[in-house]
N, C-alpha and C positions, 0 to 999 in steps of 0.2 A: 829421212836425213840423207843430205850425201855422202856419196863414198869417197873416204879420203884414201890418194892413192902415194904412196910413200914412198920419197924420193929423198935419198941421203947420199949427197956429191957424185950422185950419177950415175949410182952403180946398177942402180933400177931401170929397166929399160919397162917406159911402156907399153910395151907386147900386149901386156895382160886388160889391156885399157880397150875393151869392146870399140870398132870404129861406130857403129851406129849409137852410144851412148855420147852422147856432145855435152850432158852435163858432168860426165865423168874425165871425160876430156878436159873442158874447163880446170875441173877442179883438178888435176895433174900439173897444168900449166899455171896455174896460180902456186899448188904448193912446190914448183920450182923455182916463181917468184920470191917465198919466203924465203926459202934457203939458199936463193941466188946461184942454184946451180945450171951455169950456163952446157955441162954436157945434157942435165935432163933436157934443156930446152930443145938443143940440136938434134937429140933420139926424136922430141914431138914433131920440130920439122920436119926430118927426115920420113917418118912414117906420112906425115898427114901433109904437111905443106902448108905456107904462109897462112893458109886458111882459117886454119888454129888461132891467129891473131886477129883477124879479122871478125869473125864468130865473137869476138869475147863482148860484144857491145851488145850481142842477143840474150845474153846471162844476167841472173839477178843477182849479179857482185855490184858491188856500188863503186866501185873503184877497176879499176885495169890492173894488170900484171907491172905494167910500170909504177903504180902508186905504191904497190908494196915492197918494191926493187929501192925506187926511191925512198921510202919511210927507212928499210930496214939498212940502209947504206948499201947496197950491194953493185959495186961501180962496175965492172964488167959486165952483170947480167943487165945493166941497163943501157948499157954500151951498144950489146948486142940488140936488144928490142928498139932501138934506136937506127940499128944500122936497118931494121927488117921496118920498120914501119914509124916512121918520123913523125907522122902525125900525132902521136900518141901524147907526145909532148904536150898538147894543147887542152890533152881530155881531163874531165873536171869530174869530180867523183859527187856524192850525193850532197856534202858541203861546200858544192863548187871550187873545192882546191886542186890546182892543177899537180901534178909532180913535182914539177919546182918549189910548187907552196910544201908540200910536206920535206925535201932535200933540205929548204934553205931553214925551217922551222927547228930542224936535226943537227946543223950543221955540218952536214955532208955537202962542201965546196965542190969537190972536184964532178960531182953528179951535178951541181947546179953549173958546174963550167960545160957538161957536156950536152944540158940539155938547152943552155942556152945557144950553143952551135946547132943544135935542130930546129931551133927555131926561136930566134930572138924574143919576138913578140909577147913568150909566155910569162915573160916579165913586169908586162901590161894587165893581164887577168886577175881580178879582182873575185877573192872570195864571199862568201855569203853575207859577210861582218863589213864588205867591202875594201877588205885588205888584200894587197900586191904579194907577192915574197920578200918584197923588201922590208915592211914593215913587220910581217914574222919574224924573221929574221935581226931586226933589231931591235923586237919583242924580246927576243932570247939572246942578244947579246950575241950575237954570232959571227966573228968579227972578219973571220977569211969569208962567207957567205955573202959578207954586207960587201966587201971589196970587188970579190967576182962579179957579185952584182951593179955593183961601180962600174964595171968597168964596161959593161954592155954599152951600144948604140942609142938604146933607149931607157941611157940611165935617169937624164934628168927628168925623162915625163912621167916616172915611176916617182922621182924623188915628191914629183908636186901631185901626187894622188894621196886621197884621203880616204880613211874610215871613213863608215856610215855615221860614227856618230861628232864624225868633224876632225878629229885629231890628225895633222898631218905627221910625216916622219920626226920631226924632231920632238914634236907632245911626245909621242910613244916613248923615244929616247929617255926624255925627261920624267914620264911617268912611271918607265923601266929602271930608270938611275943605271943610265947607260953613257958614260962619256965619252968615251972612246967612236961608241960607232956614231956619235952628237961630233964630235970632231973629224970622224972618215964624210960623214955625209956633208956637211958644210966646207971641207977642203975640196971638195968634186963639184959642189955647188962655184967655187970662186966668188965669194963672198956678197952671194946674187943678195939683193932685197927683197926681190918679190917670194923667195922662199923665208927668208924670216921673217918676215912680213905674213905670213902664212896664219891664219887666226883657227881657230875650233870655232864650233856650233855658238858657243858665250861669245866670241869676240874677244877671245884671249890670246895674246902671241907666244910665243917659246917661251918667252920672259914671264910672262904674267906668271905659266905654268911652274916655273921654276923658282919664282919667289913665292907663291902660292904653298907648295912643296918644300919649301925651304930645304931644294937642292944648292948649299954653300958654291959647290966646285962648279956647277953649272952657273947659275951667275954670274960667277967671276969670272968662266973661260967665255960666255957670251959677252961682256961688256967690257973685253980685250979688244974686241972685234971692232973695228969704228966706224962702220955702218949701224951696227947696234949701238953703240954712243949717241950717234948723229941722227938715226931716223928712226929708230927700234924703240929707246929707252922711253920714250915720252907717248908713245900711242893707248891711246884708250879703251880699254872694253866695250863689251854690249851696256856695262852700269856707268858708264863715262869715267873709271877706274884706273886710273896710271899704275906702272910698278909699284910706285910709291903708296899710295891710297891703299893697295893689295896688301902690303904688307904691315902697314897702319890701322889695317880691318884685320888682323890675324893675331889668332894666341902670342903674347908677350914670351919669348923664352931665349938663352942666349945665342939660338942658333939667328933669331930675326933682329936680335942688335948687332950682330956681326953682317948679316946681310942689309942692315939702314947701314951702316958705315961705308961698303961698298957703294950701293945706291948714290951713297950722300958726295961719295969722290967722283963719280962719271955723272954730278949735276943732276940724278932725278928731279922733277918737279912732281907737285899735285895736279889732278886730271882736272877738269873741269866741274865735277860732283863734289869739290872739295874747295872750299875757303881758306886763308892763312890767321892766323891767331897773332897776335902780340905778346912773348913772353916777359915775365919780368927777370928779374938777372940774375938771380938764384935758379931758375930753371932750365937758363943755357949755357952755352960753352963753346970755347972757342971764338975764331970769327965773328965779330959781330958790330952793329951800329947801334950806337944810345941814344935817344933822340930827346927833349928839353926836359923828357917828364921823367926821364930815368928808367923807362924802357928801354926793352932790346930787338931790334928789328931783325929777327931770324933769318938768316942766308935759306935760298929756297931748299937747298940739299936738306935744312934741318925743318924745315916749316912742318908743323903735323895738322895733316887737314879735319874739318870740323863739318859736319854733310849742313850744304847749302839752303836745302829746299826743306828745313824741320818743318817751318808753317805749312808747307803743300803737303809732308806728310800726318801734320797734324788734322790737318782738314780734311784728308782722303779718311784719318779715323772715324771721325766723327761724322763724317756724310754715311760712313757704311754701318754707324749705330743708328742714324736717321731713317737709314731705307731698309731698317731689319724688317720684316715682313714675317716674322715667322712666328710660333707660336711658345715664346720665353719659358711660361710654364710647362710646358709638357716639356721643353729641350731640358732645363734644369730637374726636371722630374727625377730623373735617375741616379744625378749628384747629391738631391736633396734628404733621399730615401737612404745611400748610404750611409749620409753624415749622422742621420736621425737613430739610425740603426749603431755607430759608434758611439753616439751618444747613451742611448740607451744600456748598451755593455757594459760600458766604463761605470755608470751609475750604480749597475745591480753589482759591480763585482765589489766599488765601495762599499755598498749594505754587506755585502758578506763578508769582507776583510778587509774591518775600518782600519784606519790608519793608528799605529800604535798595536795593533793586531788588540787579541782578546784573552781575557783572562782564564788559565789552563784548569785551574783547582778552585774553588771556596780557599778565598784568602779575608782575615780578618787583622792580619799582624803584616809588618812591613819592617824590611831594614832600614828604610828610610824617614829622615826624622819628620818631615809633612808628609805623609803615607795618607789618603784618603780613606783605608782599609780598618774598621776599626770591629770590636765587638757588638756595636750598636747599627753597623754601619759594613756589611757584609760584603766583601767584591764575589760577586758568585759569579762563575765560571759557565764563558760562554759570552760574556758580557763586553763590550769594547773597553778596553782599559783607558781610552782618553775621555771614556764618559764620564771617569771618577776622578780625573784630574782635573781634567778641563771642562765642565759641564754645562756650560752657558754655551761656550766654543763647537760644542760636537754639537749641540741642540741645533744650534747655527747652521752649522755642515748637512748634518742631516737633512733637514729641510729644506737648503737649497740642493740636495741631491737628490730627494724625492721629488722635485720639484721637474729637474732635471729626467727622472728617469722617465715620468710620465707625460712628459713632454714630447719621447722621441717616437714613441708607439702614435701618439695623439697627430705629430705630422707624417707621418708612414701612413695611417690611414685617409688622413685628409687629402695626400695624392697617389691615395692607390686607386 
């Protein structure tokens, strides 16, 4: 194991740090990282020289002395390792995240202002999930992070980089229920289209995301927007799905009648995957046209679409029971065996605790004035008591329950 060499605001001078030990070294120079004490740093320059920083990409740390400067907020000791070797900025640790990805994920602004003065670019770098620091960052809501990060040179080509699995900056926002930095990023964008316009791996846009999600405030502040009005509201999914359709295919609850009302005043329409209905007049409201037969022709904001293609999906059913190929019996084998086996349970546990249960004692006397139970006419105990009430009825039972029980063993082994 290595030796950890202990370093508490500097008072430790590494003297005691063998020069031929470089793994000991390292690890010196790291745990000044953690505690961000920029005098241990300057005793290890001093003794050893810039070299010390250089060396640390021979070591099996997965990260630099800057990623844990940066993780742990420590804005001077990273100032320093900035001012000795700029490049560092760029270096990516075993998850590929640079310094800035862990600063801006923390919310330590003023390190993500300095390290983007070493070098802009690291704003571009893309982690292993495919995400920027911007997109951290407005993972965690980080709202002076997301600004600083604004404010770089190469804010807006950050803005239009994606995860790996498609989500541009603003999905995140709205998958985070983040508005604020859904409103920092779209006021830097100037009300660009080709960023809302921006779709995921589905062919969903911000909108879809957000009526999907039935984020209320997010819809509303997108559809304030009159690019989203005008060329946003009406785009279609990878399923030829409109806002509308999205929220028409979603659990019924009051959060998604309050979000069709909105829809319904910024003119949504149905996508293409969807047909309009004719209501009659008890089922609408509002706005509307009668037409000779005393229908009502729904304004499109109210139309609820009805999926077009049922025959294509009827037919895609039935083609794919046509071309089963497989072996029915033995797939059902498994289903058929357990049902056989319930059955069988339920049967035997009849016979042993008929219904009416059974009688406790030899009874020959009864409180009751048709009492089956006579002198001649013994209930002897043990016996099902509905035998002696009802005795046609349990005969009945009976034997469709043996019937039953021998039935379930008989297909258990017929597909075993």
């Amino acid at each position: 194991m290595m030796e950890k060499v202990e370093i508490a605001g500097g008072s430790s001078s590494p003297s005691s740090v063998l020069p031929g030990n470089r793994s000991t070294l390292a690890a010196a120079l790291y745990d000044a990282a953690t505690v961000g004490s920029v005098a241990a740093l300057d005793d290890l320059l001093k003794q050893y020289g810039k070299v010390i920083l250089h060396r640390v990409s021979l070591t099996s740390f997965a990260e630099s002395p800057l990623h844990l400067a940066a993780l742990m907020g420590h804005l001077n000791f990273s100032k320093r390792l900035l001012e000795l070797r700029s490049e560092l900025a760029t270096e990516q640790d075993s998850e590929k995240c640079t310094p800035l990805h862990l600063a801006a994920a923390n919310g330590h602004d003023q390190i993500v202002k300095e390290l983007l003065k070493a070098n802009g670019k690291a704003c571009l770098i893309q982690d292993q999930e495919g995400r920027v620091p911007l997109h951290l960052a407005a993972m965690r809501g980080q709202i002076p992070v997301v600004r600083e990060l604004l404010k770089s040179k190469l804010a807006q080509e950050s803005v239009k980089k994606k995860v790996n699995d498609g989500d541009s900056i603003l999905h995140l926002c709205v998958k985070y229920n983040h508005l604020e930095v859904l409103k920092l990023v779209l006021g830097s964008t100037g009300d660009d289209g080709e960023v809302l316009k921006m779709t995921d791996s589905h062919g969903n846009t911000v909108l879809h995301s957000a009526v999907m999600l039935k984020q209320i405030e997010m819809v509303r502040f997108m559809l304030e927007l009159p690019r989203v009005r005008t060329e946003v509201i009406n785009i279609t999914n990878g399923m030829d799905f409109s806002v509308l359709d999205v929220l028409n295919h979603s659990p019924k609850d009051f959060k998604s009648l309050e979000i069709r009302e909105i829809l319904a005043a910024a003119r949504a329409r149905a996508g293409a995957a969807a047909e309009t209905v004719v209501l009659r007049p008890s089922l609408t409201r509002g706005a509307a046209k009668r037409d000779v037969d005393g229908a009502v022709e729904v304004p499109v904001e109210a139309q609820v679409p009805v999926p077009k293609a049922w025959k294509t999906r009827l037919g895609h059913f039935v083609t794919q029971i046509m071309e089963y190929r497989g072996d029915w019996m033995n797939d059902t084998k498994g289903s058929l065996m357990m049902v056989s086996s319930i059955i069988a349970t339920c049967t035997f546990q009849a016979a042993i605790a008929p219904p009416g249960g059974v009688w406790q004692n030899d009874t020959n006397t009864s409180v009751a004035e048709e009492s089956p139970c006579t002198n001649s006419n013994v209930c002897v105990a043990g016996n099902a008591v509905s035998a002696y009430y009802y005795p046609h009825e349990y005969s009945d039972f009976m034997m469709y329950n043996m019937v039953s029980f021998f039935r379930g063993p008989l297909w258990s082994c017929s597909w075993s």
